[in-house]
PAZAPA-4460 file (N, C-alpha, C; in steps of 0.05 Angstrom, whole numbers, plus 32768, in hexadecimal, padded with zeros to 4 digits):
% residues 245
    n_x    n_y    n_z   ca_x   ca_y   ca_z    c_x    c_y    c_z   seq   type   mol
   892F   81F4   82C4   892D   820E   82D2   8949   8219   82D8     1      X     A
   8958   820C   82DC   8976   8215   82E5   8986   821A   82CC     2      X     A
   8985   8217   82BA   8990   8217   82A2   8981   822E   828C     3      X     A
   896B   8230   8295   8959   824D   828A   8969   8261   82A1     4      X     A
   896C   825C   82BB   8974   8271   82D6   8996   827E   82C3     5      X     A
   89AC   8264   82BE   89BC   8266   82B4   89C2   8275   8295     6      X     A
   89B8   8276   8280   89AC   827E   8276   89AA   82A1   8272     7      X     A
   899F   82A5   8288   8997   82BD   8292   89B5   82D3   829C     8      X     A
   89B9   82BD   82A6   89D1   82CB   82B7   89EC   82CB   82A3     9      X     A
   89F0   82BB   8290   8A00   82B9   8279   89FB   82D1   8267    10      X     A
   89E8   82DA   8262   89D5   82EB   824F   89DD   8308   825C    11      X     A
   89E4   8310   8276   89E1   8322   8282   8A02   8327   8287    12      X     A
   8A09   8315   8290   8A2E   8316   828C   8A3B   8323   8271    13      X     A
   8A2D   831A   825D   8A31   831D   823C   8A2C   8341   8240    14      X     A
   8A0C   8347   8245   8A0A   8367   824B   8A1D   8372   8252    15      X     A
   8A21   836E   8269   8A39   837E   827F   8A50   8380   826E    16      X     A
   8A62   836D   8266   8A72   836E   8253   8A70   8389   823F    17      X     A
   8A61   8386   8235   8A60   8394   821C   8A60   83B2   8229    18      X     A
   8A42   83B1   823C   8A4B   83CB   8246   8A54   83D6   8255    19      X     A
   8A6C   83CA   8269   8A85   83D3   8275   8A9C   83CE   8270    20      X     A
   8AA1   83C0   824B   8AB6   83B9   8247   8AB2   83C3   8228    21      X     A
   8AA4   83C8   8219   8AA4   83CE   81FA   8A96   83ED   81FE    22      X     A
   8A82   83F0   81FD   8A76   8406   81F5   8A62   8412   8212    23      X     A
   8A6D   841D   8227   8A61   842C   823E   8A58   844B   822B    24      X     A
   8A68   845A   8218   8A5B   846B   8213   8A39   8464   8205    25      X     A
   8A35   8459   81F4   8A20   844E   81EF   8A10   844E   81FE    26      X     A
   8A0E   844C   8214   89FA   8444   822E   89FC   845E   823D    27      X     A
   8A0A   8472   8239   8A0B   8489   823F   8A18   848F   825F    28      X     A
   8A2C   8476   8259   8A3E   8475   8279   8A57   8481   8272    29      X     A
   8A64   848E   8286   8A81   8494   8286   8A8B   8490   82A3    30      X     A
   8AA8   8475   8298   8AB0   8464   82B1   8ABC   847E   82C2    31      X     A
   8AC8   8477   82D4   8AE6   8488   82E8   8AFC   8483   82D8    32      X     A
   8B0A   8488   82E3   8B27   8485   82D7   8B37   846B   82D7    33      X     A
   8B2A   8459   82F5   8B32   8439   82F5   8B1B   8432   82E1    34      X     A
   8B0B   8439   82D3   8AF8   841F   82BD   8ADD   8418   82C6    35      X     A
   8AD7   8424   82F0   8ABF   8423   82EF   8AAD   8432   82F1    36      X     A
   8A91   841F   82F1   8A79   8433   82F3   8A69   8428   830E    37      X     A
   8A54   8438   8315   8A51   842D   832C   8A32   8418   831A    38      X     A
   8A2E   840C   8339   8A19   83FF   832E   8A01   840C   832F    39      X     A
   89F6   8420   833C   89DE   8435   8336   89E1   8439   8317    40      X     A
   89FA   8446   8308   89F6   8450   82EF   89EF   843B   82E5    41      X     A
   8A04   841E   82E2   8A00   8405   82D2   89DD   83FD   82D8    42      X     A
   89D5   83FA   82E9   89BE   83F4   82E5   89A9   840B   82DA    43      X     A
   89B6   842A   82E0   89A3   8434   82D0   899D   842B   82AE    44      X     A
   89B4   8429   82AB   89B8   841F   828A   89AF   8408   827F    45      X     A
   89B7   83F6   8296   899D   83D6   8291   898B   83D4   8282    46      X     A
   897C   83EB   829E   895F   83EB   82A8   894A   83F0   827D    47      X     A
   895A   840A   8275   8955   8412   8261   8958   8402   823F    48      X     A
   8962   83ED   824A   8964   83D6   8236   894A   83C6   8233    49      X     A
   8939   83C2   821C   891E   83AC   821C   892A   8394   822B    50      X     A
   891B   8392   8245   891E   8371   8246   8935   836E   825E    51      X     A
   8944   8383   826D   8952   8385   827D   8941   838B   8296    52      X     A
   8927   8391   8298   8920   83AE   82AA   8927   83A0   82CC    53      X     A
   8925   837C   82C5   8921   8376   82DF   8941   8376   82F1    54      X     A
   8956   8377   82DF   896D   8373   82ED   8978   8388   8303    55      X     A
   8981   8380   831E   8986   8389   832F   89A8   8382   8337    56      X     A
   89B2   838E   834B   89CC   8386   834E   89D0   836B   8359    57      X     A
   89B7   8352   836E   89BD   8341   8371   89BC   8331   8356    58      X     A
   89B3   8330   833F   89B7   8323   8324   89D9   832C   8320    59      X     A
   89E0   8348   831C   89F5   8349   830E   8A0E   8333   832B    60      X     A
   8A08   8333   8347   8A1D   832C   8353   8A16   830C   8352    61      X     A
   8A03   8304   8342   8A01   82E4   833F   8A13   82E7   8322    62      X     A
   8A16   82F8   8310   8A2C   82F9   82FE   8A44   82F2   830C    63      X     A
   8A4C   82FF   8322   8A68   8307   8325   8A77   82F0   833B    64      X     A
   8A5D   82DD   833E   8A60   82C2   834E   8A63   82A5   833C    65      X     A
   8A5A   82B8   831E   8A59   829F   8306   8A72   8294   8300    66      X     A
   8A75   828D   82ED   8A8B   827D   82DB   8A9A   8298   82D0    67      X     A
   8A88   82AE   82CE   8A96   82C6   82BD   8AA4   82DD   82D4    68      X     A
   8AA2   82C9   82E2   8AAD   82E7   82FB   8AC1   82EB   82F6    69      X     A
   8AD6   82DF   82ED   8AFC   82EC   82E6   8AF4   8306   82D1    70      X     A
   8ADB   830C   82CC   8ADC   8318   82B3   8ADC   833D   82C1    71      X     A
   8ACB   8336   82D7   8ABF   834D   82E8   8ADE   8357   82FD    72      X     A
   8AD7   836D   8306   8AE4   8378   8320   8ACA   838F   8330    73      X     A
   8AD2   838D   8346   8AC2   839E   8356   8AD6   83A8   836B    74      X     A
   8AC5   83BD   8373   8ACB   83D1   838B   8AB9   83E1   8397    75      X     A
   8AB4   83D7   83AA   8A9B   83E9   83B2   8A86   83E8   83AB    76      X     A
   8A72   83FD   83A4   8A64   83FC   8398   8A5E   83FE   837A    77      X     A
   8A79   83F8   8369   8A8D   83FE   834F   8A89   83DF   8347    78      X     A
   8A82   83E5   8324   8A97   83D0   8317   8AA1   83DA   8304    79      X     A
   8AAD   83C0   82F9   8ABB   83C7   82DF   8AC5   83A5   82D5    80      X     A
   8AC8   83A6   82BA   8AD5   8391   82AB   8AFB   8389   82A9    81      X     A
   8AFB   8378   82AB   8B21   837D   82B1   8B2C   8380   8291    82      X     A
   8B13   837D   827F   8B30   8381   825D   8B13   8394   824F    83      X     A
   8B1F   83A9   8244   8B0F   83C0   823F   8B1D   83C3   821F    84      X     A
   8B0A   83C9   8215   8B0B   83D1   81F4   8B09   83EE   81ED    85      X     A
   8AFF   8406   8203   8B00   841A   8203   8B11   842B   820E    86      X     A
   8B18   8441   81FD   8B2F   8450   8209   8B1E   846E   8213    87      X     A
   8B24   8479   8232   8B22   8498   8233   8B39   84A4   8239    88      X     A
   8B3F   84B0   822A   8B52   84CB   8222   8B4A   84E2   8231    89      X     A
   8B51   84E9   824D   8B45   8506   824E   8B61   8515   824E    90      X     A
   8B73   8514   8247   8B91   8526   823B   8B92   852D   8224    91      X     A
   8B87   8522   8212   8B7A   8528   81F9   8B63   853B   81EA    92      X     A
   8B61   8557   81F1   8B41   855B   81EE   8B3D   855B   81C8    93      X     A
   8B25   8558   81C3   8B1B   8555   81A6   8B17   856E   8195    94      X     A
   8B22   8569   8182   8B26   8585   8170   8B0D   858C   8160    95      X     A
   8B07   8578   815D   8AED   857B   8146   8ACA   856E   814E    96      X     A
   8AC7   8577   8172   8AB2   8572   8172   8AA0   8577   815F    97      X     A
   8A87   856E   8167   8A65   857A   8157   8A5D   8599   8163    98      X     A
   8A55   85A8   814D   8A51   85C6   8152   8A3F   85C3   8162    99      X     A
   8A32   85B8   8165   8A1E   85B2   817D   8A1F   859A   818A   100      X     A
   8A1A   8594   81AC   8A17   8583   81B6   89FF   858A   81CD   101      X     A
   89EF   856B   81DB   89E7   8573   81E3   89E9   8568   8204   102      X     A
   89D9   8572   8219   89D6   8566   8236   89C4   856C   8240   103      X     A
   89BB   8559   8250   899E   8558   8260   89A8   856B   8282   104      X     A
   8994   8577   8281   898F   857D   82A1   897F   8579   82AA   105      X     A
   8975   8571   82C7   8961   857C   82D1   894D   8595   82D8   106      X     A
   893B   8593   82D7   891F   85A7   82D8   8926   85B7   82E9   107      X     A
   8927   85B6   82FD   8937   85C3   8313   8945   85D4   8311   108      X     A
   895A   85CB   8307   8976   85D8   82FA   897A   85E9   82DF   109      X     A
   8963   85E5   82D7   8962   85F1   82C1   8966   8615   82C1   110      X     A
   895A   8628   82CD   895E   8644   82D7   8981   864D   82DF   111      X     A
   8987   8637   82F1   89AE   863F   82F8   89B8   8637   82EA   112      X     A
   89BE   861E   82D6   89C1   861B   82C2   89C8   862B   82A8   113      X     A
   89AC   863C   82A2   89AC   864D   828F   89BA   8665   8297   114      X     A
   89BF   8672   82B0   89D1   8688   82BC   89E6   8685   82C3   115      X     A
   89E8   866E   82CE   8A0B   8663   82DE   8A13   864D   82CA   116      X     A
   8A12   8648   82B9   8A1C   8632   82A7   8A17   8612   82B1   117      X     A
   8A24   85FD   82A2   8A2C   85E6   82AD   8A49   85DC   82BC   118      X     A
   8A45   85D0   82D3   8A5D   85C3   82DE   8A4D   85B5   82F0   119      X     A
   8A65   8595   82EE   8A60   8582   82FA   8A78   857D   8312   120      X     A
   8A74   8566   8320   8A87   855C   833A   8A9C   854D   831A   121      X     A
   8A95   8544   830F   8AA7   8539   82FF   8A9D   8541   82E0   122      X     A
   8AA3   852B   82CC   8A9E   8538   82A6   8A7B   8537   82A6   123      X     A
   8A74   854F   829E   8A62   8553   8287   8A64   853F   8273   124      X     A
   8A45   8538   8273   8A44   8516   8259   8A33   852B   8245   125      X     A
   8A3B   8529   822D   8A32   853C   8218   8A2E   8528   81FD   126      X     A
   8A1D   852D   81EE   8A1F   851E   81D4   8A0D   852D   81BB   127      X     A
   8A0F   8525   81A3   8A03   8530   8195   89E9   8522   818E   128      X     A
   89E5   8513   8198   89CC   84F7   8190   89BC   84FF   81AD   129      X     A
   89A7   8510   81A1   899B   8519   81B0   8983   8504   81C7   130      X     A
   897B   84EF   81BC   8979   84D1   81C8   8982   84C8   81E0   131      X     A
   89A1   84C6   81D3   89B1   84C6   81E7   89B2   84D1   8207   132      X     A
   89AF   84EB   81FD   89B2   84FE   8213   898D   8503   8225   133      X     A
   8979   84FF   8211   8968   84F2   8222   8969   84DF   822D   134      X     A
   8976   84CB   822C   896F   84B8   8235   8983   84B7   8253   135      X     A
   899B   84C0   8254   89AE   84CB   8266   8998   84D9   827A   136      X     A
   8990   84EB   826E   897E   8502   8285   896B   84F6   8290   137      X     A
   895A   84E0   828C   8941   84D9   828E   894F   84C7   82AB   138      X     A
   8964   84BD   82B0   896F   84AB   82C5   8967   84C6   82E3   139      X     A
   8967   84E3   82DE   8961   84E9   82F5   8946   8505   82F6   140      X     A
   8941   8502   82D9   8926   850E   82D8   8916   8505   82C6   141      X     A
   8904   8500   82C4   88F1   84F1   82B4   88E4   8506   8297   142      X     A
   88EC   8523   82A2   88ED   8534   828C   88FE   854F   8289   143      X     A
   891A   853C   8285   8933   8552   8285   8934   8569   8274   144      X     A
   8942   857C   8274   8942   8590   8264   8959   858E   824C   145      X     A
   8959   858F   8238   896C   8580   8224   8974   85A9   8218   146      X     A
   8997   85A1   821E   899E   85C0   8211   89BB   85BD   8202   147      X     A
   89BA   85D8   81F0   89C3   85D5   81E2   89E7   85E5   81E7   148      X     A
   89FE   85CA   81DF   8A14   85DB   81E7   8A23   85E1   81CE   149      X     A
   8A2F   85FB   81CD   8A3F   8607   81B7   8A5D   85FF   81B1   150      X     A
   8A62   85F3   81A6   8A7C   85E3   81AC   8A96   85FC   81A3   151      X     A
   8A8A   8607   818B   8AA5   8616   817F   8AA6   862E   8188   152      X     A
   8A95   8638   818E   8A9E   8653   81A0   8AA2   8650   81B4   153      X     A
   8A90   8634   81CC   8AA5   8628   81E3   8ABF   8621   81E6   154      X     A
   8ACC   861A   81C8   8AE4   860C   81CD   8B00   8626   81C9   155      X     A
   8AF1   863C   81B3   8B01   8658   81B6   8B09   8662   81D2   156      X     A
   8AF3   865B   81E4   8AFA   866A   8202   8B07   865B   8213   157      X     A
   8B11   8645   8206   8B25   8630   821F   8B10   8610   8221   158      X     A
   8AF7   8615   8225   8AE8   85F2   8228   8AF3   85DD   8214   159      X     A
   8AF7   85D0   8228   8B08   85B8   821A   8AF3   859B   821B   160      X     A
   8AEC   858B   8203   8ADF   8572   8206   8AEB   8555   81F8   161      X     A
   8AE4   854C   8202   8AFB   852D   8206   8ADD   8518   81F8   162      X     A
   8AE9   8515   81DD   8AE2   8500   81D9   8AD6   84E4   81E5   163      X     A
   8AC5   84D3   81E8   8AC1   84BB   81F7   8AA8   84AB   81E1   164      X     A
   8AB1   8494   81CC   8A90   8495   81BB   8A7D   84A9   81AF   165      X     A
   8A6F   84A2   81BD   8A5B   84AB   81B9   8A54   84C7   81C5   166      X     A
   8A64   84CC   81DF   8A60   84E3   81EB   8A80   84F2   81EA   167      X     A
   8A70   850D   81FB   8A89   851C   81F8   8A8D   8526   8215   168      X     A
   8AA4   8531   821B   8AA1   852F   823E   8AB1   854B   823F   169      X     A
   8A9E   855F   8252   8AB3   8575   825E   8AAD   857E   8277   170      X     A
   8AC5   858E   8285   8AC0   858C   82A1   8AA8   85A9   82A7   171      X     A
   8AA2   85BD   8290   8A97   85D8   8292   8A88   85E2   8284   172      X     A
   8A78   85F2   827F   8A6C   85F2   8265   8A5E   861A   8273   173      X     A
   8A6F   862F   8268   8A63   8646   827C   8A43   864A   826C   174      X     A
   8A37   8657   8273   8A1E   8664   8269   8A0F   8669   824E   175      X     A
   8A2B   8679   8248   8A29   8694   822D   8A34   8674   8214   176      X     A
   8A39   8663   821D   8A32   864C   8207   8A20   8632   8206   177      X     A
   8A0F   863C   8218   89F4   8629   821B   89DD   863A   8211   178      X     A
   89C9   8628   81FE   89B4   8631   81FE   89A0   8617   8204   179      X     A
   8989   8620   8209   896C   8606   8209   8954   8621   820E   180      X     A
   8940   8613   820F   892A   8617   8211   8925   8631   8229   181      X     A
   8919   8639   8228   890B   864F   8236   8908   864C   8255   182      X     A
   8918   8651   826B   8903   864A   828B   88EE   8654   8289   183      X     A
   88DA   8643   828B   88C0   864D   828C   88B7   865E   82A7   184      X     A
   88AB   866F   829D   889E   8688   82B1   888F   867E   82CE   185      X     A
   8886   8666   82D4   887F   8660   82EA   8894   8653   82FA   186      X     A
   88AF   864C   82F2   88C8   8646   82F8   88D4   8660   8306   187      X     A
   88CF   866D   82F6   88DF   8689   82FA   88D6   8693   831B   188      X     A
   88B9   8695   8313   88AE   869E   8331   88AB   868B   8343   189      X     A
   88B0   8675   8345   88AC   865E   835A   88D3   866A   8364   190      X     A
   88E7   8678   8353   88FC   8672   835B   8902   8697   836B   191      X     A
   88ED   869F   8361   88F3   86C1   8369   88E0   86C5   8384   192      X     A
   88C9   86B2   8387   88BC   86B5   83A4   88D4   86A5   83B8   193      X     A
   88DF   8696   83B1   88F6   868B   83C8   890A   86A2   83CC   194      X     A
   8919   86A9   83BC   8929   86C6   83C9   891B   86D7   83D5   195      X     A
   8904   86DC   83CB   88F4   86F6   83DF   88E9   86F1   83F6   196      X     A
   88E9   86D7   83FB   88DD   86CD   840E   88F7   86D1   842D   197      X     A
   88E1   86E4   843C   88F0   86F0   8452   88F7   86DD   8465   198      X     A
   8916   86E9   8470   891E   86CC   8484   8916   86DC   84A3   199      X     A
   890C   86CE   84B3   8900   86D0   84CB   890E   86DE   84DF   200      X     A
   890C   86F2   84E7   891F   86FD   84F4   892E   86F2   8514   201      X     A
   8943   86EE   8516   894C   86DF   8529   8945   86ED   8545   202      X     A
   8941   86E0   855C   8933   86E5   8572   894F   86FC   857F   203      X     A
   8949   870A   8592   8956   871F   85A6   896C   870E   85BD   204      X     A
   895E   86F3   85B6   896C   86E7   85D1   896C   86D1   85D1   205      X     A
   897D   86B7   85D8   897D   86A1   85D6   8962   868B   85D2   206      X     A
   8969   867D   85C7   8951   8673   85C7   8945   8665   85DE   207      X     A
   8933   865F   85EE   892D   864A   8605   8930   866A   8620   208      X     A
   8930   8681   8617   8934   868F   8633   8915   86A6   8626   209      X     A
   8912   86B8   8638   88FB   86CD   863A   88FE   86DF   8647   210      X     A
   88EC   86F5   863D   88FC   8714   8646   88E7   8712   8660   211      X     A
   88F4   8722   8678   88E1   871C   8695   88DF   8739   869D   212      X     A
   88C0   8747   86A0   88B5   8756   86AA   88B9   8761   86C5   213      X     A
   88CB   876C   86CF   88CF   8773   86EE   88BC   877B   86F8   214      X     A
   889F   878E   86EC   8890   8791   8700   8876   8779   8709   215      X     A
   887D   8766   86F0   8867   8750   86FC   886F   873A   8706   216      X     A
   888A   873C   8710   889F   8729   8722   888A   8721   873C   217      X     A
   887F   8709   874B   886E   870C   8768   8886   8714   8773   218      X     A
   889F   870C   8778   88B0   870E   8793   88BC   8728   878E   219      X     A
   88AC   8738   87A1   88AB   8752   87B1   88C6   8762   87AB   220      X     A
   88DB   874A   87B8   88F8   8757   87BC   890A   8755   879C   221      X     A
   8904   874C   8790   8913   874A   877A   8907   8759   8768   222      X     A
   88E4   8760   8770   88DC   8779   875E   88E8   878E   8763   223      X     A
   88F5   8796   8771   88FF   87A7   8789   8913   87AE   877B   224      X     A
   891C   8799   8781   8944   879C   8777   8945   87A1   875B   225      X     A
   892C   879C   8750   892C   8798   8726   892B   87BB   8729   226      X     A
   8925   87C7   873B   8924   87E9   8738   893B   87FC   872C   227      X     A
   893A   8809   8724   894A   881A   871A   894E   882C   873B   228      X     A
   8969   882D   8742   896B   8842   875C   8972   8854   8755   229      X     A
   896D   8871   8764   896D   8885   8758   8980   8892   8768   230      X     A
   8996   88A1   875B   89AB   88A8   8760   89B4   88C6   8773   231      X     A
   89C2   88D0   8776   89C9   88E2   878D   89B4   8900   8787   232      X     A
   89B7   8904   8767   89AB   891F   8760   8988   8915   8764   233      X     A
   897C   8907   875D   8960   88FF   8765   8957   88FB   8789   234      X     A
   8978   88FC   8795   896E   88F9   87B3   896C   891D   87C2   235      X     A
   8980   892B   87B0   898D   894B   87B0   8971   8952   87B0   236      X     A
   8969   8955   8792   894E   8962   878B   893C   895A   87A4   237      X     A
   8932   8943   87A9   891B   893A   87C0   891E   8949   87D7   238      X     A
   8937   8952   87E2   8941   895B   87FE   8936   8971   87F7   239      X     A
   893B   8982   87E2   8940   89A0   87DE   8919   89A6   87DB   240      X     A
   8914   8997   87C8   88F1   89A1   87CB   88E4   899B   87E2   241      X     A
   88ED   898D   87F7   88E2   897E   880D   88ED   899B   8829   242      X     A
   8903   89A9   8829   890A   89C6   8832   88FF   89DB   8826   243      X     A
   88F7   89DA   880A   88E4   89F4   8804   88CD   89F4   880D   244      X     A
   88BD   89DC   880E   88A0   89DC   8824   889C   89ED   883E   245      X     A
***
């Protein structure tokens, strides 16, 4: 039993290797700039391997307690391999991408997207192996929107993309060089009853207070005093019709 357990954990060290130290584009990861990835992505990538589905991060940190732990580094919630076979170049952008590439979005996103372009917190993961890029998208929608980017008339207007494997990486991608599929029309209006949808008009007066009726006040004297008093010409007039009698 301990030697099948071992086994296991040998088997899985060998994984990690390969895919934080040979080929991360393949698996449709792109490290930071120190070499890592976190472990949410790495396990997204696992998970999608036959025969991986059960591995969690206490398996990979019984790796990093093994015999192979000089091999690993961590930080945080980060790893990475200490000797890497892959190079990213992002000072370098690529001259001769594919006239087309592609990237997953979410359903959601799909409408701003098609009007406001793409931009990320960090690179756009792009590839031409359309697979690929399903399989990327499906980590946060189960039915992404797969679209299509224009590389040579993007790259006339300044977009720049950086080589990495299998993928291609850029920080922008405006509008007028994306195409995909159609927002469908019940999208449209699920997104046009939210703007029209009227915002509540804010109250006259703080919240927690109420407007107070002076004439249905009980105490006598403060109904009194809530009076409007009436001034010298309203006392003039009274005198003067009160001598014409």
């Amino acid at each position: 039993m301990q030697k099948k357990h071992q086994i296991k954990v040998d088997s899985l060290s060998r994984l990690l290797v390969y895919i934080l130290g040979h080929r991360p584009d393949e698996f449709g990861l792109v490290p930071d700039s120190d070499g890592f990835v976190s472990y949410k992505e790495l396990l997204w990538a696992i998970h999608e391997e036959p025969g991986w589905g059960y591995v969690r991060q206490g398996h990979i940190n019984e790796v990093l307690l093994a015999k192979d732990r000089i091999l690993f580094e961590t930080a945080g919630d980060r790893i990475k391999v200490r000797e890497r076979r892959w190079v990213l170049d992002l000072g370098t952008p690529s001259l001769s991408p594919p006239k087309i590439l592609y990237t997953p979005i979410r359903r959601r996103a799909h409408a701003h997207v098609m009007e406001k372009g793409l931009k990320g917190d960090g690179f756009l993961a792009l590839s031409s192996d359309q697979d690929l890029v399903l399989r990327i998208g499906r980590r946060k929608d189960q039915k992404p929107v797969l679209l299509e980017i224009m590389t040579e008339p993007a790259m006339e207007h300044g977009v720049l993309f950086y080589a990495f494997g299998d993928l291609f990486l850029a920080t922008e991608i405006p509008a007028r060089f994306i195409s995909g599929p159609p927002v469908t029309q019940e999208f449209r209006e699920a997104k046009e009853a939210v703007h029209k949808k009227a915002k509540p008009k804010p109250p006259d007066f703080a919240p927690g207070t109420f407007v107070m009726d002076m004439d249905r006040d009980p105490d006598l004297s403060r109904r009194a005093q809530g009076k409007k008093r009436h001034g010298w010409k309203e006392k003039a007039r009274k005198e003067r019709r009160r001598k014409n009698r």
